[in-house]
C-alpha positions, 0 to 999 in steps of 0.5 A: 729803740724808741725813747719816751721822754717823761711817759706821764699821764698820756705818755704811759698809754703811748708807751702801752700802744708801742709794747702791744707793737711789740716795741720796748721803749726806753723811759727817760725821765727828767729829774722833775719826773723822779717819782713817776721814774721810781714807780716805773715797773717798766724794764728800760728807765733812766732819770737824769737832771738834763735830758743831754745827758743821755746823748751818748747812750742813746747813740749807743742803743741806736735810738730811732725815735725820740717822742715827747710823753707830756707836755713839759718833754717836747722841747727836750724831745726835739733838742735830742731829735736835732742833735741825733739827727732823728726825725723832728718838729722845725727848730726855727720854729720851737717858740711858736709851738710853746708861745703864745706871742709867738704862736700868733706872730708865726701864724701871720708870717704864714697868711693866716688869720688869727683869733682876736679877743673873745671869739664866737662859733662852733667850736672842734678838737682836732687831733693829728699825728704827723710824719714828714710835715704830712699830717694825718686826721686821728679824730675830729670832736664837737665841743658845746661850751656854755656860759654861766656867769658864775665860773671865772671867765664865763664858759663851761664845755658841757662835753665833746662829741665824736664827729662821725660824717664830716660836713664842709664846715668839718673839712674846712677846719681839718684843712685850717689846722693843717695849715696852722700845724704847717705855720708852727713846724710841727712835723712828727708825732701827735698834736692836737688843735682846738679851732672855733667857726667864726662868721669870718672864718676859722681861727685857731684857740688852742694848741699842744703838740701832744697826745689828746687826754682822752688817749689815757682811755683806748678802750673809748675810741678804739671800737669806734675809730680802730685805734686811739691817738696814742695808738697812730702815733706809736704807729708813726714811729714803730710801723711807718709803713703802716702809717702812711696808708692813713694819708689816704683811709676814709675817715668814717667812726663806726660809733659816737663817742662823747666826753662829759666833764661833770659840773655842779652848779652850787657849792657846799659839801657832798652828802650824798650822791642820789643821781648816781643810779641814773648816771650809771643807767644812761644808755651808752655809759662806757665809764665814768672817773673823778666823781665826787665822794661823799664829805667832798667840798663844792665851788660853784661849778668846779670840776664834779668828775668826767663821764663817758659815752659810746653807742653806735647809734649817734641818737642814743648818745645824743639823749643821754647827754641831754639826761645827763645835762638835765641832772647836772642843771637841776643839782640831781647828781649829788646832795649838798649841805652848806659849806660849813662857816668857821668860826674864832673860839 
């Protein structure tokens, strides 16, 4: 039996893509998690207040696996792992893998440069999946960032697209994240690593050694890639056979996929939503979620929902993403009135 610790957000598509294997996992879930455990329909559940206590069961079910399903279940995930003696991430390594101070220290250790302050260059999310300390490539995304002086910090990522032919800037950086993900011992399951192009080279800006968000949507990457991450990484565990003849497959997309998280460029209060039309009209729409909804407030450039894009022809997306940006930047997706003052009486 497999066991997924706290199986939230993504890891409710890991444990998804491991019942469609035809494998049954155990939900564990930490006493945090309570709420998602008494909504869980799912046949095997158990909530405890220390994952530890669970060791003896799990023995007992004859565990093979045990995969953290959020990013506040990896440490509990590889405790278990170390103490059943079950395939796991190097424990001399943990801290670096949750720690910012000490992710940069094991970086150095291992030879590698490491990002200094604000960092300039292409930016790329690459996912993986690990077995063994082997990592293999699950997808590689382009992100446009943009910056606009009135949102904290002074970037906006306009959207992330699917790498479809991969270019030597490319490979270098799946190369430099292998190395990365080598440096902070991470050897099972998912991860996935944001890597920036500097003139001096790759340097490493972001990392989680878990499923990518976008796994919460297989029906996105699946006709372009044949699987999602949740996907191989439910392979990793339930068909390690299978798993290993993804070292050697070509990397090669059938479609482009982009991610659109939306933004409005004033504040107030939505009154209507003009652009609406035009958005579900953009060639390649797949879907859209979080969208604002008349008498929702504004803050200049907060989050207005996320769109998604898929088309065989890398052209076709290209230009509804530079529709979609065009309605984003003339203030076209939603009608706003002013925020309304309060007033003492």
């Amino acid at each position: 039996m497999i066991t997924i610790i706290d199986p939230v957000a993504t890891g409710r598509e890991l444990s998804a893509s491991f019942v469609e294997r035809g494998v049954l996992p155990l939900h564990l879930y930490q006493r945090r998690c309570a709420p998602a455990f008494d909504a869980d329909t799912h046949p095997y559940a158990l909530l405890v207040d220390d994952p530890r206590e669970a060791l003896g069961d799990l023995a007992a079910r004859g565990v093979t696996a045990v995969v953290a399903g959020s990013r506040g279940a990896v440490d509990a995930a590889d405790a278990l792992c170390h103490a059943l003696g079950l395939p796991h991430h190097d424990a001399a390594t943990a801290p670096a893998r949750s720690d910012d101070g000490a992710r940069t220290e094991a970086l150095r250790a291992a030879g590698l440069p490491v990002a200094e302050g604000r960092t300039e260059g292409p930016l790329f999310v690459v996912t993986t999946v690990s077995a063994g300390g082997r990592h293999a490539l699950c997808d590689l995304q382009a992100v446009r960032v943009d910056r606009v002086g009135r949102v904290p910090g002074g970037v906006v990522e306009r959207h992330a697209v699917l790498i479809r032919r991969a270019t030597p800037v490319h490979i270098a950086a799946v190369a430099h994240v292998s190395h990365c993900l080598d440096a902070l011992g991470v050897r099972e399951g998912p991860a996935h690593t944001s890597v920036r192009m500097t003139t001096e080279g790759p340097r490493l800006v972001g990392f989680a050694p878990t499923l990518s968000p976008a796994s919460q949507d297989p029906s996105l990457h699946r006709p372009a890639l044949g699987y999602s991450h949740a996907d191989l990484a439910a392979e990793r565990f339930a068909d390690p056979a299978a798993f290993a003849l993804r070292f050697t497959d070509p990397y090669r997309p059938d479609a482009s996929v982009a991610t659109v998280p939306l933004h409005v460029p004033t504040t107030g209060v939505v009154t209507d939503r003009p652009g609406l039309a035009a958005l579900l009209a953009l060639p390649g729409f797949h879907r859209a979620e979080g969208l604002l909804e008349v008498g929702d407030p504004v803050h200049g450039n907060g989050p207005a929902g996320t769109v998604y894009l898929r088309h065989p022809d890398e052209a076709v997306v290209r230009r509804s993403l530079r529709r979609l940006h065009h309605l984003e930047d003339r203030g076209e997706l939603y009608a706003l009135a002013p925020t309304p003052s309060r007033t003492c009486g």
